[in-house]
C-alpha positions in Angstrom: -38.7 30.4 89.2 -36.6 27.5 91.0 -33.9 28.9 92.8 -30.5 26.5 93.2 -27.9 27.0 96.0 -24.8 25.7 95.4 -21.5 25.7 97.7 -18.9 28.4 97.7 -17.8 31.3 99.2 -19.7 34.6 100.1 -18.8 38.0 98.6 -19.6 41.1 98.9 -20.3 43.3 95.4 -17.2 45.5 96.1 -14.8 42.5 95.6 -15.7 41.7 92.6 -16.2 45.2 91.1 -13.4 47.5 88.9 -11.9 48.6 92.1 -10.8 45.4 92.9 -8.8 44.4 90.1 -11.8 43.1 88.1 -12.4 43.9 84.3 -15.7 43.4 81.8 -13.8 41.0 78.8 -15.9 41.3 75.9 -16.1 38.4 73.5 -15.5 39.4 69.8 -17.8 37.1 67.2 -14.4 36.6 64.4 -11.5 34.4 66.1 -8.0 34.9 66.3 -7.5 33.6 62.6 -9.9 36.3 60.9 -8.2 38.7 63.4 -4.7 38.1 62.9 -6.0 38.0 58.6 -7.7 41.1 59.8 -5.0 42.8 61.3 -1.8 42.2 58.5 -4.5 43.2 55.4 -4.7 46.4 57.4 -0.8 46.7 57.9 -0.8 45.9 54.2 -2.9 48.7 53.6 -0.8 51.1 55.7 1.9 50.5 54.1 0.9 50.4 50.7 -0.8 53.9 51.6 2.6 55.5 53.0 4.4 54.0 49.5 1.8 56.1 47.2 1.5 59.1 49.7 5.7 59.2 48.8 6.0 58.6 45.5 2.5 59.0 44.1 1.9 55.7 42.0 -0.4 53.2 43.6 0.7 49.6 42.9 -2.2 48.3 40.2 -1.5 44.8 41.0 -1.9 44.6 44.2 -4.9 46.7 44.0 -6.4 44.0 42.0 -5.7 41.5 43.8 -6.8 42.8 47.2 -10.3 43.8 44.9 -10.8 40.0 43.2 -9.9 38.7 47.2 -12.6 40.8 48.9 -15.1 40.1 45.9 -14.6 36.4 46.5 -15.1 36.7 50.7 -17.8 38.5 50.1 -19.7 36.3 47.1 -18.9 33.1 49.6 -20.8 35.1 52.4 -23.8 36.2 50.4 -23.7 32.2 48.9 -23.8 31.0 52.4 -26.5 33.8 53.9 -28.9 32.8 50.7 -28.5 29.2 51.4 -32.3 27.4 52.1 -32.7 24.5 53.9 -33.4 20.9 53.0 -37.3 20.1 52.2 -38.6 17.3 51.4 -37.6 16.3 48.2 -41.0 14.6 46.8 -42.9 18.3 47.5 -44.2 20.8 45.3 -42.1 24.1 46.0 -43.8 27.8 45.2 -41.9 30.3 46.0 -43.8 33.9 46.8 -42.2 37.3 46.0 -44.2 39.9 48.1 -44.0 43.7 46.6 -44.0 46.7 47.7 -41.4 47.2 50.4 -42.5 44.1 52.2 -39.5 43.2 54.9 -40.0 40.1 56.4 -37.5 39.7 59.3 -39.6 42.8 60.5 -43.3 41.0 61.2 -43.5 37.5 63.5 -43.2 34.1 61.8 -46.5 32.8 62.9 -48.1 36.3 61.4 -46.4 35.3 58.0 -48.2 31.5 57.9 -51.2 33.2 59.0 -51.3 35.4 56.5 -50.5 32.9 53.6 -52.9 30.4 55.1 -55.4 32.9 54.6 -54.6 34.5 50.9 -54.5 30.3 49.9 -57.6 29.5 51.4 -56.0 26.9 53.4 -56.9 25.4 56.6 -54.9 25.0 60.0 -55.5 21.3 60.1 -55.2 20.8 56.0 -51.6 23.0 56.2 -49.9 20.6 58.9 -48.2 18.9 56.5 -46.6 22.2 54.7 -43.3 23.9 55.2 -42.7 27.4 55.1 -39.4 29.1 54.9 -38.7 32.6 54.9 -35.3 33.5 52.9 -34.3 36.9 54.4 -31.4 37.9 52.4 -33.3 37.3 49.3 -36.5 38.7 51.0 -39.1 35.7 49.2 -41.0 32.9 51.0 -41.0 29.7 50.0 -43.4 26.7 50.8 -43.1 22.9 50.1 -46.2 20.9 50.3 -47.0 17.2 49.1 -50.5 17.7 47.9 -51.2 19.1 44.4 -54.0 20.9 45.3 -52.7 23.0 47.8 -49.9 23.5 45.7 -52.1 25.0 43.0 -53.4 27.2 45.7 -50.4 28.3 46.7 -49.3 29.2 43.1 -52.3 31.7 42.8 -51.6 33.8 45.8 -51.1 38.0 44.3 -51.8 39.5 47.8 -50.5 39.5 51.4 -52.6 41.2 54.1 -50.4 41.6 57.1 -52.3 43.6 60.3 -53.6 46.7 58.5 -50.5 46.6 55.7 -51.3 45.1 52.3 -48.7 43.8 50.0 -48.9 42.6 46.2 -47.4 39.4 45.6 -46.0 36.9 42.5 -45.9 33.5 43.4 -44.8 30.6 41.0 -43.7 27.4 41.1 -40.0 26.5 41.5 -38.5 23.4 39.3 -38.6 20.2 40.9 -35.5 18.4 42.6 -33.2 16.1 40.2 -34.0 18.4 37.0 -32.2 20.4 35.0 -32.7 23.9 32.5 -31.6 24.7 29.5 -32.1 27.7 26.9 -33.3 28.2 23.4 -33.2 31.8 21.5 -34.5 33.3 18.7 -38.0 32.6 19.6 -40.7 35.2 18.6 -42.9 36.5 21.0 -45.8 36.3 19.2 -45.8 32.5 19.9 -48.4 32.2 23.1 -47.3 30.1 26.4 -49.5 27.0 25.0 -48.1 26.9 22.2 -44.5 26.9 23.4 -45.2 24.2 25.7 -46.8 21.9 22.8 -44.3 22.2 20.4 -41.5 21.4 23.1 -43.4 18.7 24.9 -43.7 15.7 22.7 -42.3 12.6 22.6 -39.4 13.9 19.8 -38.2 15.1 23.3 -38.5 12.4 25.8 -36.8 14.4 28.4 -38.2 17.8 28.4 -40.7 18.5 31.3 -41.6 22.3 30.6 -40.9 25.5 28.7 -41.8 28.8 29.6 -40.3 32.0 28.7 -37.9 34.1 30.0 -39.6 37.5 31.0 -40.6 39.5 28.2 -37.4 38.1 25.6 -36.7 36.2 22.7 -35.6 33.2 25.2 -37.4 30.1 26.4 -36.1 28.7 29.3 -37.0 24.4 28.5 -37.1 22.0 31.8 -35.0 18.6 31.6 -35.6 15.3 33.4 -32.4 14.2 35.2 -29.3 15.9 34.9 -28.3 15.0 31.1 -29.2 17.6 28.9 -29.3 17.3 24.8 -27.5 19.7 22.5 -30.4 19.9 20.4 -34.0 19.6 20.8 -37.4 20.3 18.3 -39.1 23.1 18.4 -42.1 21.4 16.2 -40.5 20.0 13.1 -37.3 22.2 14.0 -33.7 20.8 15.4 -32.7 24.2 17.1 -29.6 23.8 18.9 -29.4 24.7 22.9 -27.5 26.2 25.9 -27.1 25.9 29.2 -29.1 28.1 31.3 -27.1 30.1 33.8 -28.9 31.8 36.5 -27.6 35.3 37.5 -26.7 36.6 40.9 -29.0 39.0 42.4 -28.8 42.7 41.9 -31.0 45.2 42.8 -31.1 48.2 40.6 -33.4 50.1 42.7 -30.8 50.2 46.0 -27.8 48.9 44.7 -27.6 46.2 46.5 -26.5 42.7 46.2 -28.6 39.4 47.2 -32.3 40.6 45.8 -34.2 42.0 43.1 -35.6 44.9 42.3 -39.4 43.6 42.7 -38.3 42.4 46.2 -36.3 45.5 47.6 -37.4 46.1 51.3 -35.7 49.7 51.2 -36.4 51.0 47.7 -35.6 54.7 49.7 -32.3 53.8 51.2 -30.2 53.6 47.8 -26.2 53.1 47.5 -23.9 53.8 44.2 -23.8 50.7 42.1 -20.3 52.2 41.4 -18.5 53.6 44.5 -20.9 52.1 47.4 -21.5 56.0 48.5 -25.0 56.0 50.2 -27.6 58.1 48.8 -26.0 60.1 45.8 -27.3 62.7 44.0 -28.8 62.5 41.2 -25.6 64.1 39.2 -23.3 61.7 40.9 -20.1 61.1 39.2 -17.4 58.7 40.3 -15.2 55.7 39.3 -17.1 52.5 39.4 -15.6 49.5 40.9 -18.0 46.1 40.6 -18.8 44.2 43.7 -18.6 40.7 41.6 -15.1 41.3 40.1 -13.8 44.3 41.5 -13.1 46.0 37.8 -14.0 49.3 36.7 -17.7 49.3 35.7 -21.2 49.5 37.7 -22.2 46.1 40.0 -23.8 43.6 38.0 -23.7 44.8 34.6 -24.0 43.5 30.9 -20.0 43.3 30.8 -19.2 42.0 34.0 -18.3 38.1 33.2 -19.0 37.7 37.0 -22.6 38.0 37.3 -23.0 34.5 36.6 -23.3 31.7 38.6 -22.1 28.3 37.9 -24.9 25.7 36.9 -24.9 22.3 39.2 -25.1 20.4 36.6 -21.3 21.7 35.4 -20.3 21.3 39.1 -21.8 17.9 39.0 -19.8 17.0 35.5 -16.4 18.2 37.5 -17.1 16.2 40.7 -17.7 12.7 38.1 -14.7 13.2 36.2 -12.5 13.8 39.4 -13.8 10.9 40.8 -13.7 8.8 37.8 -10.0 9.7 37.4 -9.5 8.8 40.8 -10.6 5.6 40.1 -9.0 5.1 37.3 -5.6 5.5 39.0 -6.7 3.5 41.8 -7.2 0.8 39.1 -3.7 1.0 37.6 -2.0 0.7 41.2 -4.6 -2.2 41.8 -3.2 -4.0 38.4 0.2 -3.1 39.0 0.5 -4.8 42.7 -2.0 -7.9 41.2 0.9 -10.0 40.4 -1.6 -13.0 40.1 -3.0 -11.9 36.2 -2.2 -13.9 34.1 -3.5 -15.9 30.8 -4.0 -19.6 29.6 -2.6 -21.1 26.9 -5.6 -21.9 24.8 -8.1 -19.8 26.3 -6.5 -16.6 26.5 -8.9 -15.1 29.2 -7.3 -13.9 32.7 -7.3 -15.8 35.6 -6.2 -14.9 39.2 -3.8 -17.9 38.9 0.5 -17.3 39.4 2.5 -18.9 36.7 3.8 -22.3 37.3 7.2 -23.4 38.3 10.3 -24.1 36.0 11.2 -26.7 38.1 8.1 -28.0 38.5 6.0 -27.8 35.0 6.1 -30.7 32.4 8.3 -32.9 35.3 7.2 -36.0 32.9 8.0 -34.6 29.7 11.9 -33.8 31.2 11.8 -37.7 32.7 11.4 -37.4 35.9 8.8 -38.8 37.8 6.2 -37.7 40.6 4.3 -39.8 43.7 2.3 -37.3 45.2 -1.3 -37.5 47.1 -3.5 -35.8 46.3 -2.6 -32.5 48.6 0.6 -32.2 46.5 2.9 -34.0 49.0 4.7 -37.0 49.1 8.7 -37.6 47.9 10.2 -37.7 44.4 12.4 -40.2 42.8 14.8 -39.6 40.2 14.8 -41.0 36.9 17.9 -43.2 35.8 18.3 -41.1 32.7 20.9 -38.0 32.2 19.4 -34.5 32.5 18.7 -33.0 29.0 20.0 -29.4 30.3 23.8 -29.6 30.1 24.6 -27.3 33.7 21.3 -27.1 36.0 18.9 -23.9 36.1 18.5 -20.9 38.5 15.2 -20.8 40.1 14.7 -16.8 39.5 15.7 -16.9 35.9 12.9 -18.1 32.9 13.3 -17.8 29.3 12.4 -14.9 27.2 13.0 -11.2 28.6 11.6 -9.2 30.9 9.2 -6.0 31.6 11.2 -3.0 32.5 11.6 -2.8 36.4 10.2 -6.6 36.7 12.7 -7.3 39.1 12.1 -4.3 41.7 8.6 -5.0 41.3 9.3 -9.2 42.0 11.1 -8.2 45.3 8.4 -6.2 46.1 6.1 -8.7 46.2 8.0 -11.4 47.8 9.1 -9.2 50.4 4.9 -8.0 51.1 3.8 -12.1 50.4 7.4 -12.9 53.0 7.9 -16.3 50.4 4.8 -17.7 49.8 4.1 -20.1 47.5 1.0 -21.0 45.2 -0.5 -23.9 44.3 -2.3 -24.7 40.9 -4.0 -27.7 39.4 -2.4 -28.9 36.4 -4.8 -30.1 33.6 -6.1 -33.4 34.6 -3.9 -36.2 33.4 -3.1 -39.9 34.4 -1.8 -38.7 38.2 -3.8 -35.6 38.5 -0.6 -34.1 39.7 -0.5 -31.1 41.9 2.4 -28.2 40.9 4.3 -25.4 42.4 3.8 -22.2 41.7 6.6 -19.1 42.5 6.5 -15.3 42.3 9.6 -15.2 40.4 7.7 -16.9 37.1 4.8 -14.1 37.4 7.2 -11.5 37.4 9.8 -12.2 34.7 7.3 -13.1 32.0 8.1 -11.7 28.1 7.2 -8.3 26.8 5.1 -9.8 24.5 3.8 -13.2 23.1 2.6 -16.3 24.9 6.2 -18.6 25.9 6.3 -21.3 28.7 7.4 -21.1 32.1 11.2 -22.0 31.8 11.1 -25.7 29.9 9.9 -26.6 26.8 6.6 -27.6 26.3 5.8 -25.7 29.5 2.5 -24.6 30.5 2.4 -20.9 28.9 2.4 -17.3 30.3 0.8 -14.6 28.6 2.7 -11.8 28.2 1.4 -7.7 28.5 2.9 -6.2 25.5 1.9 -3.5 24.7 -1.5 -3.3 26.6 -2.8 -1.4 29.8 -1.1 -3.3 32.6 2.5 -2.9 30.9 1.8 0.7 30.4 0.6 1.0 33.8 3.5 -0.5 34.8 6.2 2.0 33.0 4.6 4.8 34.2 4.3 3.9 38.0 8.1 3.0 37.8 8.9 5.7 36.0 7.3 7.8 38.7 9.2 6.2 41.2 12.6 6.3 39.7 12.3 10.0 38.7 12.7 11.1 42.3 14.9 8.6 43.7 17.4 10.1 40.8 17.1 13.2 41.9 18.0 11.9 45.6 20.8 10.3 44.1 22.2 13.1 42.0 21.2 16.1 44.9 23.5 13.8 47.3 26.3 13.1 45.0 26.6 16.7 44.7 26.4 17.4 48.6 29.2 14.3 48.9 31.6 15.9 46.7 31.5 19.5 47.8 32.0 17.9 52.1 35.2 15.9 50.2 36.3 18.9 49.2 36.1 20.7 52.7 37.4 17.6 54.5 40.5 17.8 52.2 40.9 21.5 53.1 40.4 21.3 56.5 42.8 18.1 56.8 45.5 18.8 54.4 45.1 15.6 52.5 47.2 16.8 49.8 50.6 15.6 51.4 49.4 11.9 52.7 47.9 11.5 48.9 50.8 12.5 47.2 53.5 10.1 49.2 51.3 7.4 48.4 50.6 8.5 44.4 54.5 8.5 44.1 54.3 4.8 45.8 52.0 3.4 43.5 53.9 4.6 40.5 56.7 1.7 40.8 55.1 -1.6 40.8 56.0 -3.9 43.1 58.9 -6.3 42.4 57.5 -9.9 40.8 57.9 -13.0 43.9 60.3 -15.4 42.8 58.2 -18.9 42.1 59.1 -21.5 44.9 58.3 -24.9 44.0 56.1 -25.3 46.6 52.4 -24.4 46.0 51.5 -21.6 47.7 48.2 -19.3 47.7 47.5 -17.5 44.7 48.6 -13.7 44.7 46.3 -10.5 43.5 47.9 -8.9 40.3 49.1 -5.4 40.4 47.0 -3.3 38.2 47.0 0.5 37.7 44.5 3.1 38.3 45.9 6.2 38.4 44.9 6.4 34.7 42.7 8.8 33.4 40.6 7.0 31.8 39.4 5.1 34.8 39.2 8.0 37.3 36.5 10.3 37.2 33.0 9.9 36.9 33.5 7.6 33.7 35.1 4.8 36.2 31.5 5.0 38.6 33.6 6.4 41.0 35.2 2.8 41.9 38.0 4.6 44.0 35.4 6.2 46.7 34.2 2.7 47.6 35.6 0.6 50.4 37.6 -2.5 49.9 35.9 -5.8 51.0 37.6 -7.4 53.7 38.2 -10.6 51.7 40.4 -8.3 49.5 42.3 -6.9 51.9 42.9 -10.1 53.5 44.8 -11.1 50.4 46.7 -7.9 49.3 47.0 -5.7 52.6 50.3 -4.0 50.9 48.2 -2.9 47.8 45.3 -2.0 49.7 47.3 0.7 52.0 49.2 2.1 48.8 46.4 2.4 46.3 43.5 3.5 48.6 43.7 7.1 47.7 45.3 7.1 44.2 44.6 9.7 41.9 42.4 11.4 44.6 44.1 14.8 44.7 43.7 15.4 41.3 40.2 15.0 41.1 39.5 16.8 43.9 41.2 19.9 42.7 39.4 19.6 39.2 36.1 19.5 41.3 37.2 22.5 43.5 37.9 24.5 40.3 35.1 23.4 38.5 32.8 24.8 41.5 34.9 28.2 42.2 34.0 28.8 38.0 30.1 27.9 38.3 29.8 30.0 41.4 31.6 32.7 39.6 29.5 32.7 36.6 26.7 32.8 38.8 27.4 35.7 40.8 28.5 37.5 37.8 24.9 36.3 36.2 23.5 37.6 38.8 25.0 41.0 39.1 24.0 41.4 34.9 20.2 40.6 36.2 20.2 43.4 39.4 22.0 45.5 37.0 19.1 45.0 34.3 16.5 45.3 37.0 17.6 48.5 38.5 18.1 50.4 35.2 14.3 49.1 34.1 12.9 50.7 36.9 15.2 53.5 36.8 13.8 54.3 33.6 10.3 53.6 34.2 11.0 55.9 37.4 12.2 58.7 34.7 9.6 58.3 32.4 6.5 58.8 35.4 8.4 62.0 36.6 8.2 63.5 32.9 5.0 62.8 32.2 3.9 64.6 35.6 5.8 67.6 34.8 4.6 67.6 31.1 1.1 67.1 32.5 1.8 70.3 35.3 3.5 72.5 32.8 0.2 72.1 30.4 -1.7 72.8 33.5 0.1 75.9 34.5 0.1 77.4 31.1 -3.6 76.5 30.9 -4.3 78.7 33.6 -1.9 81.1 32.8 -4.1 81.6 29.2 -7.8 81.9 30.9 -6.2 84.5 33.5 -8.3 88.2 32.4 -5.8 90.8 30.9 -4.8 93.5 32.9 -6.0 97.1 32.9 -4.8 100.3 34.0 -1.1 101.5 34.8 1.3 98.1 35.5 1.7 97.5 39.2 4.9 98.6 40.6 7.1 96.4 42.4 7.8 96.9 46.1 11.6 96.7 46.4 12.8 95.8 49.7 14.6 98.5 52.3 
């Protein structure tokens, strides 16, 4: 043994000892989580015990729900304890089921490949290649080899001789990797394993591997190739329809337990209640059963319980496809919804990853203008001595025909991302072979439907989306986003008008806004006209109507005057900038003081509800116990034996 000093500081052992100060800390294996989980589910418990100690009613709900947790916790952790690991996925797997109170954590590992080595017949050099696993939870072993033969080897082990102990044994082989099962009934048993197998495996059933049957039942348990199995398959010249085959979770009914079987119990002795958990019962046990699966009121594991179950992998498999194939899907739609670059030809009337062209700058010979470009595009332009056909010139964002809801948000969008950039597409090949101009604004704004040119006659033409998958994936990501921002909006118009209404209480706006209400009342006097030209005057208009304050007006009032306005009319500006203000404000401070009202008087009806429900539930409970303890006391009152003999005399006090 190599002994390493290090430097540091010498000590004696009574420094460091529990007279010193010093204490053992003792690390606990759950961490502060499963603690601090541990620790409220008891103060749950306490408390829920004190509320049925006082009034006698334990809560059912919460009972249930505490049951379906700690069935759940502890299914995960018998999942997780039974879990193998990964073998090679080209091997044959048997899997051995020793008898007779075999217990393998118990005996040494190499003992166990010893032993099987030897009830095979298999060499040390030939078994190299094996793996052995022992599964201790669900007490089997199981083996993976490449080679056929050993694997048929394998497969007829029945004994195990460990030391001086000898234990029976089943051992089978296990379904091969990428397969699946399925299940057909109603299948005599007077039909013999061959001939089960040759009426399933033909080639009416391509995919079917092998069939055996299920223990000693009507079932047969049929092996698929890949993870697609048919509704129906032929049995001989029969279509008979089939299920899926769902594999049960262990339950032992010799010692209650979960995780094994009965054929593989290591402590057939040691037995617990399938229905209470109570260790060893009696054989005239009687008690309320609770299940370990699903925490309802009948014995662990049986016919009933919907629980017992497990989920097949090829449904898991089906649900892990379709979320990721919807996944797709949606990122598909966003994908087609930021392409702006889909469009279609004119003639063709296949997609292309080519922008629209240019108003400006389709068909510039048709309109009669002429172009001397190279042949990158560039170059200058010269006019042509004709008039313009258009009588007032065109906007560059605008295009004939009208657009897709929420075109222009999602135009702005993409120039802002593409920050202006322009496209470049060849025209078709004519006398020049001209180069044109291609802009965002022409992809956005194209027609709800039909094929129309981009914004000239005789254009080159857009396709337009009506009514197929990129328009509809278009709606619905706008109307996604517009649904919360309206929200927003309305949630902070609310919050806006109830801080006015503070601000006006706090202030005392109501005398400033009337003086100036009065003012704007009398309209000013009309300016004599001078003969000299002078700068044109704002007109006087009113707004203390009703009709234009409110809501209905788009609250035009509450926004701030431009300085260009103000410049003009300061006079009007200072009179009229809180007009009609006070009235509103009061309607909105009634109009909150009568919702708030009506909900606290809402709410008192619903306490008021709530309390008398309980209050007669609460009734109820106390006479059915009484009913129940007056029956009981006159029950016992009738099997009391009559009395013989003189009457016994009272004793009356001194």
């Amino acid at each position: 043994m190599d002994v390493v000093e290090v430097e540091g500081e010498d000590i004696r052992p009574e420094d460091f000892g529990e007279g010193a100060g010093w204490c053992r800390v003792k690390r606990t294996k759950q961490g502060d989580g499963a603690s601090e989980s541990a620790q409220d589910q008891q103060a749950e418990t306490q408390q829920q015990a004190a509320a049925a100690s006082t009034t006698g009613i334990v809560p059912a709900t919460a009972t249930a729900a505490q049951n379906k947790k700690k069935c759940a916790r502890y299914l995960q952790h018998l999942a997780k304890a039974s879990r193998m690991p990964e073998l090679p996925p080209d091997d044959y797997r048997i899997i051995v089921r020793p008898r007779g109170g075999f217990i393998g954590v118990e005996y040494k590992i190499d003992r166990i490949y010893c032993c099987l080595r030897n009830a095979a017949g298999i060499g040390r050099e030939a078994a190299r290649e094996d793996s052995i696993c022992l599964n201790v939870k669900q007490n089997v072993v199981v083996l993976s080899t490449p080679s056929a033969d050993r694997a048929k080897r394998y497969g007829a082990i029945s004994k195990l001789c460990i030391g001086n102990q000898e234990f029976e044994a089943n051992a089978y082989q296990a379904a091969p990797q990428n397969t699946s099962k399925g299940l057909i009934r109603n299948i005599s048993k007077d039909e013999s394993p061959e001939d089960i197998v040759n009426n399933l495996v033909t080639q009416r059933n391509p995919s079917v591997l092998h069939a055996k049957r299920m223990g000693t039942t009507d079932n047969i348990i049929v092996l698929f190739d890949g993870f697609h199995v048919p509704r129906h398959v032929y049995y001989g010249p029969m279509l008979v329809r089939r299920s899926l085959y769902r594999k049960h979770i262990d339950v032992c009914f010799a010692c209650g337990r979960l995780g094994h079987r009965s054929d593989v119990c290591p402590n057939p002795a040691d037995k617990i209640c399938r229905g209470c958990g109570s260790s060893n019962p009696p054989s005239g046990h009687r008690c309320e059963p609770r299940c370990q699966l699903c925490g309802k009121n009948h014995l662990t594991g049986d016919r009933v319980c919907k629980a017992r179950y497990k989920t097949p992998y090829i449904v898991k498999r089906r649900r892990l496809e379709r979320k990721r194939r919807e996944e797709e899907q949606a990122a598909a739609a966003c994908d087609s919804i930021y392409n702006s670059g889909i469009s279609t030809e004119g003639n063709g009337g296949h997609y292309n990853h080519y922008p629209a062209l240019d108003s400006h700058s389709s068909n510039a010979n048709r309109r009669g203008r002429s172009t001397s470009r190279d042949a990158r595009g560039g170059g200058g332009k010269s006019r042509s001595r004709s008039r313009s056909r258009t009588p007032r010139p065109r906007s560059l964002s605008k295009t004939r025909g009208g657009a897709v809801p929420g075109a222009a948000a999602f135009t702005q969008d993409i120039q802002q991302s593409q920050q202006h950039q322009t496209w470049r597409q060849p025209q078709q090949q004519g006398p020049m072979g001209a180069w044109q101009q291609v802009r965002w604004a022409d992809v956005a704004a194209f027609p709800a439907g039909g094929v129309v040119s981009a914004g000239r006659p005789g254009g080159p033409a857009i396709g337009g989306v009506g009514g197929s998958e990129i328009e509809l994936a278009v709606e619905r990501a706008l109307e996604q986003r517009l649904g919360p921002l309206q929200s927003i909006i309305s949630e902070l118009k609310r919050e806006n008008a109830a801080v006015r209404a503070e601000n006006s209480k706090m202030k005392g706006e109501a005398p400033r806004i009337q003086q100036p209400q009065q003012q704007a009342a009398t309209p000013p006097p009309p300016t004599p006209r001078s003969s000299t030209p002078s700068r044109p005057e704002a007109a006087w208009v009113d707004t203390d109507d009703e009709s234009s304050s409110g809501e209905g007006a788009g609250g035009r009032e509450d926004r701030p005057c431009t300085a260009k306005r103000i410049a003009l009319d300061p006079a009007r500006h200072e009179s009229t900038e809180r007009c009609g203000r006070y009235d509103k404000l009061q309607k909105q401070i009634d109009t909150i003081e009568t919702s708030l009202d009506e909900r606290f008087a809402k709410q008192v009806a619903q306490m008021n509800d709530i309390f008398n429900s309980a209050l007669a539930k609460f009734s109820e409970q106390m006479t059915q116990m009484l009913t129940a303890h007056t029956a009981r006391i006159e029950n016992i009152e009738a099997r009391l034996p009559p009395s013989t003999g003189r009457p016994i005399r009272t004793v009356s006090k001194p």
